[in-house]
GULUMMAR-817652 format. One record per residue (C-alpha): x, y, z; residue number from 1; residue in three letters. Coordinates in nm, 3 decimals. Layout:
N
X Y Z NUM ALA
...
***
This chain:
368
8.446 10.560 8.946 1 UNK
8.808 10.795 8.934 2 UNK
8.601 11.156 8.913 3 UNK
8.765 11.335 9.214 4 UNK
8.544 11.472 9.478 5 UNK
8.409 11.802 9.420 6 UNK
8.314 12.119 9.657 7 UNK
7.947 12.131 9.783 8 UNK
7.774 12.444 9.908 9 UNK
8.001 12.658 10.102 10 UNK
8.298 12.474 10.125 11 UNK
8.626 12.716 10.196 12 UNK
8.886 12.438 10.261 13 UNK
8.757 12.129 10.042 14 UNK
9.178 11.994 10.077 15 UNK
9.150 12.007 10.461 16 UNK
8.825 11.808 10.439 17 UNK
8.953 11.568 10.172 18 UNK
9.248 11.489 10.407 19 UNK
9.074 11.476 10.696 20 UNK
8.810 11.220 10.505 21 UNK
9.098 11.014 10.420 22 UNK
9.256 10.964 10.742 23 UNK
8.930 10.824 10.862 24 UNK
8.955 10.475 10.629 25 UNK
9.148 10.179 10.657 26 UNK
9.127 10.020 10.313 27 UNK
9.175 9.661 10.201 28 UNK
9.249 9.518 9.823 29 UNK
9.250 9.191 9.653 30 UNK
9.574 9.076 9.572 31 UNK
9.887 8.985 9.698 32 UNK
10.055 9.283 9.565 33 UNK
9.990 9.666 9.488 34 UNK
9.859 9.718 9.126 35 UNK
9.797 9.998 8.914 36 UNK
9.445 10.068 9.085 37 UNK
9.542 10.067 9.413 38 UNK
9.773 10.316 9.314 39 UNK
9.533 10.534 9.201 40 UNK
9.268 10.483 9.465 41 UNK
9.529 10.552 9.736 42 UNK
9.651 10.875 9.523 43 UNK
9.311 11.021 9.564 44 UNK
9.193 10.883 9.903 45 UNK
9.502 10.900 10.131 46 UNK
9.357 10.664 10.369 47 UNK
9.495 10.640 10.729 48 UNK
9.614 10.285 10.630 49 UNK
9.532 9.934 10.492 50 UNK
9.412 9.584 10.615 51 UNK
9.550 9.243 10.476 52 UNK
9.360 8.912 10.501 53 UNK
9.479 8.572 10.385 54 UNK
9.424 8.659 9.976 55 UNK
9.704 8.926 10.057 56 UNK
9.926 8.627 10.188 57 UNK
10.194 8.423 10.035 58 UNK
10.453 8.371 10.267 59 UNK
10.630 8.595 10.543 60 UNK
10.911 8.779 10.329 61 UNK
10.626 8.865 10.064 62 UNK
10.396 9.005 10.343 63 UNK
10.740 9.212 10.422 64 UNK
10.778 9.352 10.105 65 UNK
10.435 9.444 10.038 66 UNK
10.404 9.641 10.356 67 UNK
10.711 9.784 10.304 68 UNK
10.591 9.911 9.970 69 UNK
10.222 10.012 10.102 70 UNK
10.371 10.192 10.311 71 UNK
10.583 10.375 10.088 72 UNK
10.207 10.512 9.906 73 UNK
10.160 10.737 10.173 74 UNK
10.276 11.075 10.304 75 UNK
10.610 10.935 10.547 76 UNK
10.453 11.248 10.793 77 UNK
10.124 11.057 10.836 78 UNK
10.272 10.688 10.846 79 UNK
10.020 10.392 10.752 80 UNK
9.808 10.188 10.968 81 UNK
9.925 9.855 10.823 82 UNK
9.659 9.569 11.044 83 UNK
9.579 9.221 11.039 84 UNK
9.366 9.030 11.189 85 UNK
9.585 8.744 11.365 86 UNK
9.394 8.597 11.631 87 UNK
9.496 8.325 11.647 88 UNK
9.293 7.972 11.591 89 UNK
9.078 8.014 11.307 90 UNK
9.156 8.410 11.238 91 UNK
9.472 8.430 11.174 92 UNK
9.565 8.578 10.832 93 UNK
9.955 8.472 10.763 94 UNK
10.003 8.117 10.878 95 UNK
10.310 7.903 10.840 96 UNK
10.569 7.942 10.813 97 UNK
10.493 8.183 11.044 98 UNK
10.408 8.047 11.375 99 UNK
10.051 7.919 11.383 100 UNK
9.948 8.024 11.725 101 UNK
9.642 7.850 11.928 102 UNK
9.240 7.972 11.907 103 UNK
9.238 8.263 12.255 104 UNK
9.023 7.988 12.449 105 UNK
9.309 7.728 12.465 106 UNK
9.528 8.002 12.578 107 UNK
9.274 8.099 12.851 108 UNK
9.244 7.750 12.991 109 UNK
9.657 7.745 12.995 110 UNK
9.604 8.054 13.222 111 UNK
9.966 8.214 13.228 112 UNK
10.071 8.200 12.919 113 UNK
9.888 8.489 12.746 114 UNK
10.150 8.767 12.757 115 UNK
10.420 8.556 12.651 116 UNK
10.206 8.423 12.403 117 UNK
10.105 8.810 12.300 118 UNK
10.461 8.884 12.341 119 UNK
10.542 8.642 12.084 120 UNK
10.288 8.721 11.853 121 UNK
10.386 9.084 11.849 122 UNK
10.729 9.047 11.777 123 UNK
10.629 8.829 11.442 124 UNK
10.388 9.057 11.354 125 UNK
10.623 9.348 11.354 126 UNK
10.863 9.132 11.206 127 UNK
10.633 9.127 10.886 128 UNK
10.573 9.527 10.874 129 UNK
10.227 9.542 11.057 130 UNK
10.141 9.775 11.373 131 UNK
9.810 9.709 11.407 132 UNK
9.676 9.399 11.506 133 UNK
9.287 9.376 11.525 134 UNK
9.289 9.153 11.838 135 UNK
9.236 9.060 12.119 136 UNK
8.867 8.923 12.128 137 UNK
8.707 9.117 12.431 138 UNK
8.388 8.921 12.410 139 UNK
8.263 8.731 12.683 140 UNK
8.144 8.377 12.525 141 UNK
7.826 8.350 12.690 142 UNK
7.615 8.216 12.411 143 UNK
7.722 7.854 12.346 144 UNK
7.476 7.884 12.016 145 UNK
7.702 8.191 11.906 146 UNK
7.846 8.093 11.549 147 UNK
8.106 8.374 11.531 148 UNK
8.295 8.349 11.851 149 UNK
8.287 8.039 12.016 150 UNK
8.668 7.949 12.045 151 UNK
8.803 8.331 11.957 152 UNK
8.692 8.473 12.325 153 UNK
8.932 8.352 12.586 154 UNK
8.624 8.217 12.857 155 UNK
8.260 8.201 12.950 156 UNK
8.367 8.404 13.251 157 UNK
8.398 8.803 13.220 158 UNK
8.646 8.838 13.498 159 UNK
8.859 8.564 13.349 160 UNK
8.839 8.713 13.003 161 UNK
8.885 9.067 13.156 162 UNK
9.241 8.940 13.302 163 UNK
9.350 8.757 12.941 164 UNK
9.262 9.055 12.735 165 UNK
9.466 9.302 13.001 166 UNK
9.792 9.059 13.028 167 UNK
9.762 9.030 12.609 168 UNK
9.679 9.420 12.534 169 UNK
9.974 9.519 12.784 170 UNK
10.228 9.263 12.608 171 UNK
10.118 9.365 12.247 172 UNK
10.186 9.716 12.325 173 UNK
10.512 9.693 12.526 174 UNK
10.640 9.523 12.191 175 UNK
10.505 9.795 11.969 176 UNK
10.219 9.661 11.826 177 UNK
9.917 9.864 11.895 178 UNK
9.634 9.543 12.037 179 UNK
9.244 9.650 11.937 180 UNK
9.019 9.526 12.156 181 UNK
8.685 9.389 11.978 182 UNK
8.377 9.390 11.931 183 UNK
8.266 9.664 12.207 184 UNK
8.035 9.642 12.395 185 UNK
8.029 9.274 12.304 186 UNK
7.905 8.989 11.998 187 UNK
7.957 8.697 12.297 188 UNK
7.584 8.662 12.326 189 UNK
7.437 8.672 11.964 190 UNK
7.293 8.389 11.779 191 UNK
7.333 8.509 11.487 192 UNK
7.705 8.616 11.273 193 UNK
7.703 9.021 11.170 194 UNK
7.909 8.913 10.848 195 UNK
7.540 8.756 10.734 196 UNK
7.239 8.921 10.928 197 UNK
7.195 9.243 11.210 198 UNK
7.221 9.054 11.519 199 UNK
6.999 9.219 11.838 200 UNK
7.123 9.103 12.195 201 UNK
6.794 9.118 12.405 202 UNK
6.960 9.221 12.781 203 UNK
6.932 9.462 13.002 204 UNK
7.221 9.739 13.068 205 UNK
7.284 9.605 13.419 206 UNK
7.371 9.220 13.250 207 UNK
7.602 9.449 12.973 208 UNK
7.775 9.616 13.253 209 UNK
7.803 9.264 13.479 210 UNK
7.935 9.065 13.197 211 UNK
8.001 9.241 12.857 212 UNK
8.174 9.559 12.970 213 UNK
8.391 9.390 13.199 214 UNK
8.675 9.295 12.977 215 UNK
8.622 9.627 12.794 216 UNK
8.690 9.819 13.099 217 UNK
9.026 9.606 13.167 218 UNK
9.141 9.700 12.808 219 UNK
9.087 10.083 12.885 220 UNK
9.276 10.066 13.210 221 UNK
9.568 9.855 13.028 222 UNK
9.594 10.135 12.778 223 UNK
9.426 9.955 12.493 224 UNK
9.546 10.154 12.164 225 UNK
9.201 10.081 11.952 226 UNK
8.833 9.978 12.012 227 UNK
8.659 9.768 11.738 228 UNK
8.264 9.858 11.754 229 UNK
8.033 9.548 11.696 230 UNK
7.739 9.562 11.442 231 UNK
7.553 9.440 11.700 232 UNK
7.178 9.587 11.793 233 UNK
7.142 9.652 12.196 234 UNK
6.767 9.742 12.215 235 UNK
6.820 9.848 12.596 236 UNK
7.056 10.136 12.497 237 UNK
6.935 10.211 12.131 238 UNK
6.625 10.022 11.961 239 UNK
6.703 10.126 11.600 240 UNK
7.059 10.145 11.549 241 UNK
7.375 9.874 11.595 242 UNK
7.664 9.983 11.823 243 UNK
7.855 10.106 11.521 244 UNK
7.594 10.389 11.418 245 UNK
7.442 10.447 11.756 246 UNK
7.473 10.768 11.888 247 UNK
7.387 10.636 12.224 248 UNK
7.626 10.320 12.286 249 UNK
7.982 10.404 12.203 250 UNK
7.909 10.777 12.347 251 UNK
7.753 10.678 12.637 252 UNK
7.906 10.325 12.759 253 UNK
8.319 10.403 12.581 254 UNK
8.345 10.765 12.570 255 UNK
8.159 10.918 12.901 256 UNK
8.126 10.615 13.137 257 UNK
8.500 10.459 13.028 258 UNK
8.674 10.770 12.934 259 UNK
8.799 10.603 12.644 260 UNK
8.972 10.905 12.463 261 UNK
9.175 10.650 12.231 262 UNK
9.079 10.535 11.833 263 UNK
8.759 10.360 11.752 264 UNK
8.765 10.170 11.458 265 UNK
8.463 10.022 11.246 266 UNK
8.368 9.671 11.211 267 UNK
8.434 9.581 10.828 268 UNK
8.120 9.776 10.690 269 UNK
8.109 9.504 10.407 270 UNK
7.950 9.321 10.678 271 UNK
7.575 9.217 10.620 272 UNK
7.433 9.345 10.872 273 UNK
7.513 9.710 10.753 274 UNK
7.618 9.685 10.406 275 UNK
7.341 9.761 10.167 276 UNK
7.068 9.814 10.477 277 UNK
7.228 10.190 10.495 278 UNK
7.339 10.379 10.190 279 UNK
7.655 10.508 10.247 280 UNK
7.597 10.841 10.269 281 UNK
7.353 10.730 10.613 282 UNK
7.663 10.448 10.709 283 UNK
7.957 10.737 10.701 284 UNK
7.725 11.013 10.895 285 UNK
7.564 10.802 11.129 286 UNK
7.931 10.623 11.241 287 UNK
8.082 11.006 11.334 288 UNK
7.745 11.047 11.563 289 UNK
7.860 10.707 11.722 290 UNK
8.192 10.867 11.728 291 UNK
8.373 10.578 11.523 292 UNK
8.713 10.745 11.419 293 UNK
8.833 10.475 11.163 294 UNK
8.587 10.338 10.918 295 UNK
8.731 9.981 10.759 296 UNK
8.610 9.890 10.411 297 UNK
8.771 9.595 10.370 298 UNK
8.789 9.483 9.990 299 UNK
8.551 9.698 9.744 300 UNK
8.720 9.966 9.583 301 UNK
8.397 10.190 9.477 302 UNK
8.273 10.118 9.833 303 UNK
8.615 10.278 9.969 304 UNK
8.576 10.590 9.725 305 UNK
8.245 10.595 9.798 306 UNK
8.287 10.661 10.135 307 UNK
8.556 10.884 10.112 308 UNK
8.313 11.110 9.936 309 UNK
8.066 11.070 10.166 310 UNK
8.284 11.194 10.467 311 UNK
8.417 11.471 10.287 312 UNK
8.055 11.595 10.164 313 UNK
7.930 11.547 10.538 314 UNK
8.231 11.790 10.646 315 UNK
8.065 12.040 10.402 316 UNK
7.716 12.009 10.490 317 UNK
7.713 11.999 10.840 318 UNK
7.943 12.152 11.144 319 UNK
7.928 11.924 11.360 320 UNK
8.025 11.674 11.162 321 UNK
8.327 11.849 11.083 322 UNK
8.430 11.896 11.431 323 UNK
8.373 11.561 11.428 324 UNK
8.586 11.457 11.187 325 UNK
8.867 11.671 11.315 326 UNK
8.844 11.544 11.659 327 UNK
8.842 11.174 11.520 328 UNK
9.184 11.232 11.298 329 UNK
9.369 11.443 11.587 330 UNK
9.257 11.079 11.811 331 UNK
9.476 10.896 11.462 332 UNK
9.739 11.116 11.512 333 UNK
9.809 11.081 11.922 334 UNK
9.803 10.694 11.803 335 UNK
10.055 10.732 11.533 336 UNK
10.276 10.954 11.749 337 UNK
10.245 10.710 12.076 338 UNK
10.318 10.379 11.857 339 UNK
10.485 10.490 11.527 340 UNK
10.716 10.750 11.565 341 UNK
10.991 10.540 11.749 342 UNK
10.941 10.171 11.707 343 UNK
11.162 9.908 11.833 344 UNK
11.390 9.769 11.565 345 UNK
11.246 9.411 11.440 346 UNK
11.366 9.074 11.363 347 UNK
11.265 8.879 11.034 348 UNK
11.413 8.590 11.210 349 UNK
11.160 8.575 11.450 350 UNK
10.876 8.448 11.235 351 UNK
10.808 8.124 11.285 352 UNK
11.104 8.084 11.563 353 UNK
11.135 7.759 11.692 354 UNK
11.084 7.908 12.051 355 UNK
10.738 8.061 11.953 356 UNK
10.593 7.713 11.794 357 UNK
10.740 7.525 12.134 358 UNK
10.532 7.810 12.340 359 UNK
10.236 7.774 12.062 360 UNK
10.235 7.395 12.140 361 UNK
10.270 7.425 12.524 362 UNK
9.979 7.656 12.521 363 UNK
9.756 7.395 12.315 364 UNK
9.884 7.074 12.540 365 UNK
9.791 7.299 12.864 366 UNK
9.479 7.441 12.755 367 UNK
9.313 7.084 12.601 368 UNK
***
């Protein structure tokens, strides 16, 4: 599982490609602290960053501490992505004593509460040692038999949730914390989860652009830092591939239509309806096509290496790829250098503040 990656066919600058294959993951791990594998993985891989969910979670000073020390692993000139995925409702990863903030459809139906409530979040989550949170929800929650977003999107209406996913992207970012917008170009309308099965949304690209691009578009224009892609099939735009490997979606709909020139990051590809339908060599190559910049691999450790290879023997086997791969880091870098380079100083105080849980519980009395 540790042999280090070695030079295929006429590779003249295997270290470049190595680094470059490194600063396209965001890796999670399994426990609450950094052990003598992680270590080594992160030695070899150099990933752009890391993801904690609620195994990584005891309490707020321990999620300080191990950030703090994840991101001491990595090169202080390439500083780490250090994300979370804290929703609120029922994602939210570190919980209290923190402030336990309400699911995005409460704070739609409050209506003017979502930057404060974004402000807030921001500042607790900064507090802690992240920059990255993987929210807001940009889905549209048209499909009341959807069993993955439900309560996470902010409305049924796209023009509502277009205006909650601006005022909370702005407010994230004003605080430091770069927002993601997810899942483009939208999971609102699938019956089935992508965690389990390959979900295929049967509409046409005029219904995408009326209702599922909407809030996308709003997240561009408020400067949106990331884009999560969905594993999501759209048969109108590409019959064989989901969103995340398309060549056709993210290219045609984010990059030429939006002008989205900003980070792309992968849906966990531990997720069903990828993992083990692709080999990884076909996930990794097939993701740079669909111009992902970030892939996450959320918990497996061989998967992570795994990939890692992969990207660095696509570098050597194909040109474009390698362009590729270059543009995608030099996209990590303008993020790092707009977010990380001067952050605002934090506040450990402010986790769990007794002014954030009187805002969380104003937002859930108004929005019942």
């Amino acid at each position: 599982m540790r042999e280090p990656v070695t030079a295929v066919g006429e590779a003249t600058s295997l270290a470049d490609r190595k680094r470059r294959a490194g600063q396209r993951l965001l890796i999670g791990f399994e426990r609450p602290f950094v052990d003598d594998d992680l270590r080594r993985l992160v030695r070899e891989v150099r990933p752009a960053g890391f993801i904690l969910f609620a195994r990584n979670v005891e309490d707020p000073a321990q999620v300080r501490e191990l950030n703090r020390e994840l991101a001491s692993l990595v090169d202080a000139h390439d500083p780490a992505l250090i994300a979370v995925d804290q929703e609120g409702g029922r994602v939210q990863r570190v919980r209290d004593p923190a402030t336990v903030w309400p699911p995005m459809r409460v704070v739609g139906r409050a209506d003017h509460l979502t930057a404060d409530l974004s402000r807030a979040l921001a500042r607790e989550l900064r507090a802690m040692g992240f920059n990255l949170n993987l929210a807001p929800v940009a889905d549209v929650d048209s499909n009341p038999d959807n069993p993955i977003i439900g309560d996470r999107a902010f409305s049924h209406d796209a023009h509502q949730t277009a205006r909650h996913v601006a005022a909370f992207v702005e407010a994230h970012q004003a605080e430091g914390l770069i927002a993601t917008a997810k899942h483009f170009p939208g999971h609102g309308d699938t019956h089935l989860d992508s965690h389990l099965a390959l979900p295929s949304v049967e509409i046409e690209l005029s219904d995408l652009e009326r209702r599922e691009l909407v809030p996308f578009r709003a997240a561009v224009k408020a400067g949106v830092g990331a884009i999560m892609t969905a594993h999501v099939v759209f048969p109108a735009l590409d019959e064989d591939w989901p969103a995340t490997l398309s060549a056709r979606v993210l290219p045609r709909l984010l990059r030429a239509d939006m002008g989205y020139d900003g980070v792309v990051l992968s849906d966990d590809l531990e997720m069903k309806a990828v993992h083990g339908r692709w080999d990884v060599d076909t996930l990794v190559r097939r993701a740079t096509l669909a111009t992902v910049d970030v892939l996450l691999c959320c918990r497996d450790p061989q998967l992570q290496l795994d990939a890692f290879r992969a990207l660095v023997h696509a570098q050597e086997d194909d040109p474009d790829q390698e362009r590729r791969s270059t543009t995608s880091v030099r996209r990590v870098h303008a993020l790092r250098e707009r977010f990380l380079l001067a952050p605002p100083p934090t506040d450990p105080t402010l986790v769990g503040a007794l002014e954030h849980r009187i805002l969380a519980e104003t937002a859930r009395r108004l929005g019942a």
